[in-house]
PDB file as gemmi writes it, atoms N, CA and C in Angstrom:
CRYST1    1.000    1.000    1.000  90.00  90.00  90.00 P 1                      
ATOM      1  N   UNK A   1       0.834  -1.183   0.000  1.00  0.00           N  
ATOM      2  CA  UNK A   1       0.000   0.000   0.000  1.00  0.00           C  
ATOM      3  C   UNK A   1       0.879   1.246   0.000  1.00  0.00           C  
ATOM      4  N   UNK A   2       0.662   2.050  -0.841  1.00  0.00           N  
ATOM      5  CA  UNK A   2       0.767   3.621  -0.557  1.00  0.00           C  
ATOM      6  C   UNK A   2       1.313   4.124   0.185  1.00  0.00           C  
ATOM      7  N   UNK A   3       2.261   4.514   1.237  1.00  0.00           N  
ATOM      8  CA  UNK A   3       2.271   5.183   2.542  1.00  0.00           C  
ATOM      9  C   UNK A   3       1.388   6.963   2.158  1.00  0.00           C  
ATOM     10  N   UNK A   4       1.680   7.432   1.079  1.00  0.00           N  
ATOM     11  CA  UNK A   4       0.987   8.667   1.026  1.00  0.00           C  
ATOM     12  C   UNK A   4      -0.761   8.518   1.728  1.00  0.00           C  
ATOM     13  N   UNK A   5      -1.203   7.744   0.666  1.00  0.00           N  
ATOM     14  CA  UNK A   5      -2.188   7.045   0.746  1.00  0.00           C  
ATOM     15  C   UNK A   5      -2.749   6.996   2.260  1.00  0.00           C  
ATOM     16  N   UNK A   6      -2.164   5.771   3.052  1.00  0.00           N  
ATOM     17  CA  UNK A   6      -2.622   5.671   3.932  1.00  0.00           C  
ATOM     18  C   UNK A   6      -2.399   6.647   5.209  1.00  0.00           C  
ATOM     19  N   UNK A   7      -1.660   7.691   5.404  1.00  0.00           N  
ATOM     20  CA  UNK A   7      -1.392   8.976   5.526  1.00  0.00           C  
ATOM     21  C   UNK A   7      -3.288   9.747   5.614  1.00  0.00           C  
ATOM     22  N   UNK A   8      -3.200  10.252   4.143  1.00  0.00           N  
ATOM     23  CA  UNK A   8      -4.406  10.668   3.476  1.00  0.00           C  
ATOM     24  C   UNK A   8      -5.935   9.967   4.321  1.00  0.00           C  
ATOM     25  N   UNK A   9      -5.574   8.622   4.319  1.00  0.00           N  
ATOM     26  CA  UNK A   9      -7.269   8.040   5.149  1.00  0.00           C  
ATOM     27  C   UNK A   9      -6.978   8.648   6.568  1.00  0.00           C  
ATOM     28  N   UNK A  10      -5.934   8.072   6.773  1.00  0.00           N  
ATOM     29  CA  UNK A  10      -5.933   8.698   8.480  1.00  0.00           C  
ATOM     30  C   UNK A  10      -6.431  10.048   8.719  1.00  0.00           C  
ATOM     31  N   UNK A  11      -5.892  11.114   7.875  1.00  0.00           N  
ATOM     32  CA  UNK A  11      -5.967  12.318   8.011  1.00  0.00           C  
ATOM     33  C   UNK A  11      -8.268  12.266   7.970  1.00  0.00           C  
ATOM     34  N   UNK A  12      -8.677  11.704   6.968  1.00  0.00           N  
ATOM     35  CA  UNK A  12      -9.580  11.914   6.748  1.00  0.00           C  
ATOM     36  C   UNK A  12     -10.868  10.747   7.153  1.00  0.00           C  
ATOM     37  N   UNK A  13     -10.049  10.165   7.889  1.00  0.00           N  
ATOM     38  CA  UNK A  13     -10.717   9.211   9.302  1.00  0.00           C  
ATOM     39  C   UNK A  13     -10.713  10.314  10.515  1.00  0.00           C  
ATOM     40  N   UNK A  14      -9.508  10.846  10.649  1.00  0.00           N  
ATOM     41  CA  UNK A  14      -9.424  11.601  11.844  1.00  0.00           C  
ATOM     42  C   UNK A  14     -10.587  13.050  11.774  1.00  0.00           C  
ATOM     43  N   UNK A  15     -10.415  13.441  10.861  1.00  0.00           N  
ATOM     44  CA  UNK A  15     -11.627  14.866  10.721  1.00  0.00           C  
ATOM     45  C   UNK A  15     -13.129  14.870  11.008  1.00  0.00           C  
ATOM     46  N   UNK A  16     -13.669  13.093  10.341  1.00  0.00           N  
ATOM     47  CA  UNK A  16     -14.651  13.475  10.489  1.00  0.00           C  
ATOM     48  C   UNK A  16     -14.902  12.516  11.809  1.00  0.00           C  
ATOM     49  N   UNK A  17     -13.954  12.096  11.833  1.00  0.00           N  
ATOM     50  CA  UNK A  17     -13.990  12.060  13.847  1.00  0.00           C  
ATOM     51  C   UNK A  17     -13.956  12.691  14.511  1.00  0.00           C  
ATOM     52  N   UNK A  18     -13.119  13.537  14.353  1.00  0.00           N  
ATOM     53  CA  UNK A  18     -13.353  14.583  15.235  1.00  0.00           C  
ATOM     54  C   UNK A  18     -14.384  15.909  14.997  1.00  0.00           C  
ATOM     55  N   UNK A  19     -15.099  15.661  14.238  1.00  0.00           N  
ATOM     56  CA  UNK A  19     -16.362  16.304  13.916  1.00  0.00           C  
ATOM     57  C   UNK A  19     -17.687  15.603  14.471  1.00  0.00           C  
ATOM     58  N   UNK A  20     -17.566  14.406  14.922  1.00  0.00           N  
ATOM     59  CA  UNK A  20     -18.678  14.061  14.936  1.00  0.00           C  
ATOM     60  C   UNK A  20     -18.954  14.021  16.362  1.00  0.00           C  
ATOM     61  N   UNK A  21     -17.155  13.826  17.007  1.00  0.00           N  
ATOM     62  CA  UNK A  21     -16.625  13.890  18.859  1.00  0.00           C  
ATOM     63  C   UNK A  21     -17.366  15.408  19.024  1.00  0.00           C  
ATOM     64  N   UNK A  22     -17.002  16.352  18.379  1.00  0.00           N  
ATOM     65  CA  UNK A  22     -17.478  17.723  18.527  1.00  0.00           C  
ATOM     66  C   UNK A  22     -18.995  17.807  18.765  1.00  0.00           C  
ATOM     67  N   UNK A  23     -19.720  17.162  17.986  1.00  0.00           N  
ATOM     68  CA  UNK A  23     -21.004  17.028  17.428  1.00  0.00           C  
ATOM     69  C   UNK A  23     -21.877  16.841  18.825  1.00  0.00           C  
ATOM     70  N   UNK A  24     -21.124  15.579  19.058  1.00  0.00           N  
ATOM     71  CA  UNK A  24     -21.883  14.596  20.253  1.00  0.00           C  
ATOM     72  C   UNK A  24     -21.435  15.392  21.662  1.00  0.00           C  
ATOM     73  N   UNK A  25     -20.275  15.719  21.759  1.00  0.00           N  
ATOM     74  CA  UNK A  25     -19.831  16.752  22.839  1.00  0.00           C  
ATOM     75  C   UNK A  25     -19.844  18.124  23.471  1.00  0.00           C  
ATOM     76  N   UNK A  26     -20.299  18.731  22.739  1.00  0.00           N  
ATOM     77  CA  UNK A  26     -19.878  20.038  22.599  1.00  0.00           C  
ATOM     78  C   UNK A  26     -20.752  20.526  24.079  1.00  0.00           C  
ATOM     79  N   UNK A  27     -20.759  21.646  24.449  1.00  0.00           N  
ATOM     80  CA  UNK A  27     -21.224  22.012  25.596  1.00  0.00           C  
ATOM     81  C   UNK A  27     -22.359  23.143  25.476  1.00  0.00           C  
ATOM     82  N   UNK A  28     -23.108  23.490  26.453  1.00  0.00           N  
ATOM     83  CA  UNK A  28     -24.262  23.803  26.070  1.00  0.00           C  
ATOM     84  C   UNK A  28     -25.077  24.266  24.508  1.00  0.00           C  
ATOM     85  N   UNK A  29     -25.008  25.453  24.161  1.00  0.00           N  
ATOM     86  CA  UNK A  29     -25.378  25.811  22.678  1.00  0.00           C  
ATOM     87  C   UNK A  29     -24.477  26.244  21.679  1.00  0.00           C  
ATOM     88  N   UNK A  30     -23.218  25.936  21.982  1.00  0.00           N  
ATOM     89  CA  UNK A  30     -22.132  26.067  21.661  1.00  0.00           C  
ATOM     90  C   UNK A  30     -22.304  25.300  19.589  1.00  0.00           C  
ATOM     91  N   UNK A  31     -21.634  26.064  18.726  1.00  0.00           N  
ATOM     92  CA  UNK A  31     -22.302  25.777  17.265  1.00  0.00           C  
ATOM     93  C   UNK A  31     -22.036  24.321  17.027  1.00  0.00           C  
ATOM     94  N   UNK A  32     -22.623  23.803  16.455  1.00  0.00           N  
ATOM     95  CA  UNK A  32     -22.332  21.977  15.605  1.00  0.00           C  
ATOM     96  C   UNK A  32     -21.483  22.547  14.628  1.00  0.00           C  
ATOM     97  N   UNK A  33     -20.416  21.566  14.078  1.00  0.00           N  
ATOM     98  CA  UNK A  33     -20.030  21.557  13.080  1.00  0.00           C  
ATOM     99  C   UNK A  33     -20.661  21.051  12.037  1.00  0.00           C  
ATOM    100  N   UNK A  34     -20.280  21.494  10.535  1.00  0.00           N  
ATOM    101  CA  UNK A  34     -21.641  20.933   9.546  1.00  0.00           C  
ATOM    102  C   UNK A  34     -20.968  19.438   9.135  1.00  0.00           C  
ATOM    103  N   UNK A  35     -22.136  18.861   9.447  1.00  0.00           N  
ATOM    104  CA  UNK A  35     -22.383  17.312   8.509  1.00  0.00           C  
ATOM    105  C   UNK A  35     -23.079  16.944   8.072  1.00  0.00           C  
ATOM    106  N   UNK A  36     -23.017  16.503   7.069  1.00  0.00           N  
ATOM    107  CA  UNK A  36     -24.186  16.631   6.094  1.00  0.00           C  
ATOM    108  C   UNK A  36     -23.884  14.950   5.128  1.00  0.00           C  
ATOM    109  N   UNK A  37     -25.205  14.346   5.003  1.00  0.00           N  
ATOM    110  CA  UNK A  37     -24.833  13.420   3.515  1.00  0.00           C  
ATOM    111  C   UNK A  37     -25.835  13.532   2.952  1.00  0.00           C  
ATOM    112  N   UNK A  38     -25.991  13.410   1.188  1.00  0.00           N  
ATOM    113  CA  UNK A  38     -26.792  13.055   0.510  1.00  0.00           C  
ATOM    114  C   UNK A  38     -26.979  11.392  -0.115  1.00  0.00           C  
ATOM    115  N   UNK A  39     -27.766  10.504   0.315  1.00  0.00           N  
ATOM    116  CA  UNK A  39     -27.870   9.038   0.294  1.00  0.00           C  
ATOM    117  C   UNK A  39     -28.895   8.384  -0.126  1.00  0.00           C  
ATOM    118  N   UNK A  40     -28.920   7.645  -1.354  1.00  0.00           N  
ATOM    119  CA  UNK A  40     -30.297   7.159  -1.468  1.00  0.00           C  
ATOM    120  C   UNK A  40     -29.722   5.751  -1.783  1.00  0.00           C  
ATOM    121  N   UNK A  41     -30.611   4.717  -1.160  1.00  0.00           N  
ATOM    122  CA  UNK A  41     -30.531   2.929  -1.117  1.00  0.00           C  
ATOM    123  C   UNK A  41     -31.301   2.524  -2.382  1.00  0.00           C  
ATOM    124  N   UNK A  42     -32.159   3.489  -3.538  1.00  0.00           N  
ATOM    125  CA  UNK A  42     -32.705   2.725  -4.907  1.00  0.00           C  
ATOM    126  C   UNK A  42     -32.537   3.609  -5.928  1.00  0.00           C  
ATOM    127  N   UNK A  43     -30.862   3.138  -6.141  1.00  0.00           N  
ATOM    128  CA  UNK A  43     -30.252   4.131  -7.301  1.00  0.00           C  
ATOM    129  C   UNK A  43     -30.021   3.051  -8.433  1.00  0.00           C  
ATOM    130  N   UNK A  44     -30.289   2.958  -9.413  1.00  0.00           N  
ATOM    131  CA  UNK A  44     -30.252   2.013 -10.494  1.00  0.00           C  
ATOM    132  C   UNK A  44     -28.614   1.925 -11.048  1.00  0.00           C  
ATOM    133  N   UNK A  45     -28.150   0.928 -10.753  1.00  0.00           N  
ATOM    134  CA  UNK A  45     -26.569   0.503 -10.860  1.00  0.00           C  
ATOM    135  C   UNK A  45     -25.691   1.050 -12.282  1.00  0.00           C  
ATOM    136  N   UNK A  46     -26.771   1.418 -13.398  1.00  0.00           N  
ATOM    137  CA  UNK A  46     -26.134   2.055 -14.058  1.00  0.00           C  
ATOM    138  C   UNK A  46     -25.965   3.642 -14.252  1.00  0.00           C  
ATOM    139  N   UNK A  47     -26.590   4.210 -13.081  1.00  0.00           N  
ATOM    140  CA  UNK A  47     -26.262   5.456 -13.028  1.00  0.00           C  
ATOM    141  C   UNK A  47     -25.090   5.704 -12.627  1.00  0.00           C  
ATOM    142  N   UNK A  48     -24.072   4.821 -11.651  1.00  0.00           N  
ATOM    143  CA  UNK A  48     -22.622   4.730 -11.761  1.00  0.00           C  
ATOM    144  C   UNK A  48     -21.987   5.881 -12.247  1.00  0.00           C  
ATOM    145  N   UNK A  49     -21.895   5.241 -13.355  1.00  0.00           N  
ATOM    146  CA  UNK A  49     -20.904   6.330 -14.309  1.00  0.00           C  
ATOM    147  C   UNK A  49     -21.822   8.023 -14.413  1.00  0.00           C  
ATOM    148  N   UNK A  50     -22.470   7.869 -14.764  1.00  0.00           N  
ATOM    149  CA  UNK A  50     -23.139   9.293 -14.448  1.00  0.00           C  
ATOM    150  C   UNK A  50     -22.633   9.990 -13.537  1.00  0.00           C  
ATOM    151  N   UNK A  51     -22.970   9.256 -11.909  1.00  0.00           N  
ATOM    152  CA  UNK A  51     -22.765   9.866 -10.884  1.00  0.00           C  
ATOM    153  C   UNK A  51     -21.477  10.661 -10.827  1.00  0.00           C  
ATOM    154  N   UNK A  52     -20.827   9.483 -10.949  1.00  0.00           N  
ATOM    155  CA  UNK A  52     -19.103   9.927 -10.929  1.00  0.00           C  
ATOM    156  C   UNK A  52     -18.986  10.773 -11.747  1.00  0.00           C  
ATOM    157  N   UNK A  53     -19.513  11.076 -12.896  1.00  0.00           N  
ATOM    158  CA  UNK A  53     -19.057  12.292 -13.711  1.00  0.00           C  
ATOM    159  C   UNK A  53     -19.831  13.466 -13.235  1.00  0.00           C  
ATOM    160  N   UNK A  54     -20.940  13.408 -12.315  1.00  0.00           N  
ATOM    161  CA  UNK A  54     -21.432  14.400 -11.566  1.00  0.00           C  
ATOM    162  C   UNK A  54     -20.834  14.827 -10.443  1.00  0.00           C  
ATOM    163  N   UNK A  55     -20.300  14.102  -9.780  1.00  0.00           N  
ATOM    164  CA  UNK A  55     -19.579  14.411  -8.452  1.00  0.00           C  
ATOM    165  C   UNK A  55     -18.440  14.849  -8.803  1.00  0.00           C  
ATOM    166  N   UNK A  56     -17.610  14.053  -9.625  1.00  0.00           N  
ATOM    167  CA  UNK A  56     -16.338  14.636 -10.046  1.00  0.00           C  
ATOM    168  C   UNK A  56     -16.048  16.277 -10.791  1.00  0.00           C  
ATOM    169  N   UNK A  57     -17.184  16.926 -11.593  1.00  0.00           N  
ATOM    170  CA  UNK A  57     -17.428  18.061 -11.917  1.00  0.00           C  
ATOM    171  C   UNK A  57     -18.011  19.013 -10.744  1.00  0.00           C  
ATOM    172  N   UNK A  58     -19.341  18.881 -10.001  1.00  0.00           N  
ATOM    173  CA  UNK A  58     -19.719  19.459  -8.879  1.00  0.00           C  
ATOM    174  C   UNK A  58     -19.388  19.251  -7.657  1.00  0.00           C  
ATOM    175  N   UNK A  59     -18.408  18.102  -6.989  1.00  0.00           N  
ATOM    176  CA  UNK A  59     -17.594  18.103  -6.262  1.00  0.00           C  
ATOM    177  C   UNK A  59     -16.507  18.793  -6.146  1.00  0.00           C  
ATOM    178  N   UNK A  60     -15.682  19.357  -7.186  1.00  0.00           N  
ATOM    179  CA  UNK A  60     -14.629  19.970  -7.824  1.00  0.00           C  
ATOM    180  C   UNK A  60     -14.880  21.208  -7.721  1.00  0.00           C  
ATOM    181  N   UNK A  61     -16.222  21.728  -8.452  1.00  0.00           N  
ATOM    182  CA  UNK A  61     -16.370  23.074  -8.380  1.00  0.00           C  
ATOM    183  C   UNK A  61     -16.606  23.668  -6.895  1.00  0.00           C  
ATOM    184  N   UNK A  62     -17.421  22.587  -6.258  1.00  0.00           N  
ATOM    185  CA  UNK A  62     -17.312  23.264  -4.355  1.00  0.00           C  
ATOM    186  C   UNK A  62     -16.682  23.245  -3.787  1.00  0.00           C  
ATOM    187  N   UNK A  63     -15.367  22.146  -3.994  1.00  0.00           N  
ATOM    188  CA  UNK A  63     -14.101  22.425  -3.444  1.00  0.00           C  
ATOM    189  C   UNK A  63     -13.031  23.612  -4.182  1.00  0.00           C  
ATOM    190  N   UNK A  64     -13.108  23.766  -4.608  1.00  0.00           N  
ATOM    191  CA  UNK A  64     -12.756  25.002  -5.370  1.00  0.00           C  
ATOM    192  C   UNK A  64     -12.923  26.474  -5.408  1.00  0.00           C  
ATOM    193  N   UNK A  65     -14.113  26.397  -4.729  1.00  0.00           N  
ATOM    194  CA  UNK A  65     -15.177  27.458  -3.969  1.00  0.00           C  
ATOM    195  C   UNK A  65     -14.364  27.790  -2.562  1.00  0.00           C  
ATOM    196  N   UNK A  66     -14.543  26.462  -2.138  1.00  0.00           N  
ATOM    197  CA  UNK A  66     -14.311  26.410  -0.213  1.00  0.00           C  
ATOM    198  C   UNK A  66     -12.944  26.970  -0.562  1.00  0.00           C  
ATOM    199  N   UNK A  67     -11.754  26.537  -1.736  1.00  0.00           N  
ATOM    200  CA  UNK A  67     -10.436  26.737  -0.931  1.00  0.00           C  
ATOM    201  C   UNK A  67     -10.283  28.019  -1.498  1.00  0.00           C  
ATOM    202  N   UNK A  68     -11.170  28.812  -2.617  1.00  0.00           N  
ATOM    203  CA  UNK A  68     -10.444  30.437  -2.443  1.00  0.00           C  
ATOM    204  C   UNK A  68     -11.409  30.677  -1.654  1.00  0.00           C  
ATOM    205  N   UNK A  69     -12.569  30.982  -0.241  1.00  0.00           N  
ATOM    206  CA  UNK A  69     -13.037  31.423   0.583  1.00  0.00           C  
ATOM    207  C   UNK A  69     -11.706  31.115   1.458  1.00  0.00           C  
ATOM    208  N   UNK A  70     -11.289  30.065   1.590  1.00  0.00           N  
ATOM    209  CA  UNK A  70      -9.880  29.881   3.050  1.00  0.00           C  
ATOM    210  C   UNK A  70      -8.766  30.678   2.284  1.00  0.00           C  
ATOM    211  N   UNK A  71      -8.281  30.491   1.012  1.00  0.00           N  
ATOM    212  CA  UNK A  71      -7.241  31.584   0.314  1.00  0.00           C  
ATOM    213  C   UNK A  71      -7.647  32.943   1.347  1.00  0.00           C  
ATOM    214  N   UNK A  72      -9.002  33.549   0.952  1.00  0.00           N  
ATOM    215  CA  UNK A  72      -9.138  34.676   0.908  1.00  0.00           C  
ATOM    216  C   UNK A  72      -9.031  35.467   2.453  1.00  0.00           C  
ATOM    217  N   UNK A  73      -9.075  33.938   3.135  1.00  0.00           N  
ATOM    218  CA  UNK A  73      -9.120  34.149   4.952  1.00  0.00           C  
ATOM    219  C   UNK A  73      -7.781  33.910   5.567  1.00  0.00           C  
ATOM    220  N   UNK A  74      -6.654  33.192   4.867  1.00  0.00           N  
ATOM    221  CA  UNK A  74      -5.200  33.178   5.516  1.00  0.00           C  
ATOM    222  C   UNK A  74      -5.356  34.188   6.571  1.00  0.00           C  
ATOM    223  N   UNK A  75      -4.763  33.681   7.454  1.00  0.00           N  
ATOM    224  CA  UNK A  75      -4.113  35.320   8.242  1.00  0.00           C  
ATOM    225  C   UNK A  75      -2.571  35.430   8.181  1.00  0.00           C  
ATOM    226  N   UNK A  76      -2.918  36.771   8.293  1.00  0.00           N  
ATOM    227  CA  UNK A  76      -1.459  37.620   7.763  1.00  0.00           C  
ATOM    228  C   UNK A  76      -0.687  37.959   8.956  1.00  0.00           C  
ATOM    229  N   UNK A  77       0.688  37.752   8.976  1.00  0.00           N  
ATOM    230  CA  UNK A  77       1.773  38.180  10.288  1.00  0.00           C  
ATOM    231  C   UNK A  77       1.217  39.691  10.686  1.00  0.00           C  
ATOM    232  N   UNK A  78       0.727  40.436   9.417  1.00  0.00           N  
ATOM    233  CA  UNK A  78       0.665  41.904  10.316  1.00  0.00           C  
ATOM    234  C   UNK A  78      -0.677  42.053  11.204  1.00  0.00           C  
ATOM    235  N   UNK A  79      -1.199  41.326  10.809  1.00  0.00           N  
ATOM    236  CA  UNK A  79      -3.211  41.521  11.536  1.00  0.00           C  
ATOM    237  C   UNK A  79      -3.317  40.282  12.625  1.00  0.00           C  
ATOM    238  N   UNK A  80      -3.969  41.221  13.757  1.00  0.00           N  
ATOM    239  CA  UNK A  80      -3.964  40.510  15.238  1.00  0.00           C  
ATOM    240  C   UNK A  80      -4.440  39.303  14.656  1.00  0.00           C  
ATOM    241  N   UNK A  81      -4.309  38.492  15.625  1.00  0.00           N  
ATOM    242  CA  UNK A  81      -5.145  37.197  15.563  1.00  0.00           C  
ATOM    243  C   UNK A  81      -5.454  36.315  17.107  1.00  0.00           C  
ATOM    244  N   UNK A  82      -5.676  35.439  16.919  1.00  0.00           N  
ATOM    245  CA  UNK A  82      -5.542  34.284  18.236  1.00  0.00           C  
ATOM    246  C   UNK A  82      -5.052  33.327  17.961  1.00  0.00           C  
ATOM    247  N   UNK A  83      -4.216  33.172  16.423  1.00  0.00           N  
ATOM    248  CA  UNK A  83      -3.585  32.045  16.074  1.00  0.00           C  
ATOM    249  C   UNK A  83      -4.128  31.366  15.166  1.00  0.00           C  
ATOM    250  N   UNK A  84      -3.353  30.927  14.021  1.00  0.00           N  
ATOM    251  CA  UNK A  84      -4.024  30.175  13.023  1.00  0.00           C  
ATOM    252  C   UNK A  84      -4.786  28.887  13.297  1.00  0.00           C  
ATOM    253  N   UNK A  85      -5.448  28.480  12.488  1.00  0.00           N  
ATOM    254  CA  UNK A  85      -6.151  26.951  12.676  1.00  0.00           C  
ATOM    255  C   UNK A  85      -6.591  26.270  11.900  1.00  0.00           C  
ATOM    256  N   UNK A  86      -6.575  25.356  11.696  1.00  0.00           N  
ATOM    257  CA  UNK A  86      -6.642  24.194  10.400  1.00  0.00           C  
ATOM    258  C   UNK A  86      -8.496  24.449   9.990  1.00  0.00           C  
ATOM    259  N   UNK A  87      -8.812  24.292   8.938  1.00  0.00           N  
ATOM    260  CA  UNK A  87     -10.169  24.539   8.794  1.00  0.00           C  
ATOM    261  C   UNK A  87     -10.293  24.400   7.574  1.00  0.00           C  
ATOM    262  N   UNK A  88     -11.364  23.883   6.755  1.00  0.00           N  
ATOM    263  CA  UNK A  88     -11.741  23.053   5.978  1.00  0.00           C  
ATOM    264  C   UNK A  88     -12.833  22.295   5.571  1.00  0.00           C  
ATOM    265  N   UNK A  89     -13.569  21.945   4.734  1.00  0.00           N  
ATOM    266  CA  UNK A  89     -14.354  20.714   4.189  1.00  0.00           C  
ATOM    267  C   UNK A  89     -13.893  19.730   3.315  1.00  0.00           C  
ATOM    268  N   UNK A  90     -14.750  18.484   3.925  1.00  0.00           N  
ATOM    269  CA  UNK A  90     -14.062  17.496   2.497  1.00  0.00           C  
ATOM    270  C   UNK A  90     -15.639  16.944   1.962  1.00  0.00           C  
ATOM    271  N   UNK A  91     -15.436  16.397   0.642  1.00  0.00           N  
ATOM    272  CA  UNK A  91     -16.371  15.539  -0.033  1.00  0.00           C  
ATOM    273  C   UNK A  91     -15.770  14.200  -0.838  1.00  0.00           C  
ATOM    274  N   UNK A  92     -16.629  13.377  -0.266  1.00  0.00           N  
ATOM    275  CA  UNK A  92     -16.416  11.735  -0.684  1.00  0.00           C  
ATOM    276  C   UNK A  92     -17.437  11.013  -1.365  1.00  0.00           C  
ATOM    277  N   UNK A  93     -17.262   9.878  -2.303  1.00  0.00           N  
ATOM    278  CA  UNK A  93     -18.212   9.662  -2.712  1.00  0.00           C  
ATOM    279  C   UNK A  93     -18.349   8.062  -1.856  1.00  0.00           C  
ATOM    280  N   UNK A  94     -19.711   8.147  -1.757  1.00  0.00           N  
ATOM    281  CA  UNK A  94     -20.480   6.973  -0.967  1.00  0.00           C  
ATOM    282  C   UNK A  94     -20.801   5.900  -1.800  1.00  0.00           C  
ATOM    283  N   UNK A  95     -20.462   4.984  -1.317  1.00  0.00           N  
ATOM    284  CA  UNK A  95     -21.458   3.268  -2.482  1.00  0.00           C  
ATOM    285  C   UNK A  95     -21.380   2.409  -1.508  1.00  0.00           C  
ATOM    286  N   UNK A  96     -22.681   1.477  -1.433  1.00  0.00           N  
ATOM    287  CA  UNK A  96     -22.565   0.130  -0.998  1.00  0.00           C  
ATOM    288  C   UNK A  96     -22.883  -0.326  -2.181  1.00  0.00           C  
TER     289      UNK A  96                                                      
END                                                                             
């Protein structure tokens, strides 16, 4: 296997673990983090390829979105802060 690879799952085992630890934990009204899936169990097996060419185009374009909104939010050495912090969305595609 990969070492990049398996690197990469960890990283993205760990996020939405710790999104979901957040989720279930968090303390009084304190915000949820967003989680979200779209899932349906009677999708006709040859929409397959479709899908993937749907997700792969509109998956792309919202990640693409999200990372110049974080481009546009870097913080800069000259402007106060409280310290940088990792922040982000991901999208995966689902099949049983």
């Amino acid at each position: 296997m990969d070492e990049q690879l398996i690197r990469l799952w960890g990283t993205v085992i760990a996020d939405i673990a710790t999104t979901y630890v957040h989720n279930l934990t968090r303390r009084g009204d304190g915000p949820l983090r967003f989680e979200r899936a779209a899932v349906n169990g009677r999708i006709d097996a040859n929409a397959l390829p479709e899908f993937r060419t749907f997700l792969d185009r509109e998956g792309q374009a919202f990640l693409e979105r999200v990372d110049a909104w974080l481009t546009e939010h870097e913080s800069n050495a000259g402007q106060p802060e409280s310290g940088p912090i990792r922040l982000g969305a991901g999208v995966y595609h689902i099949q049983d």
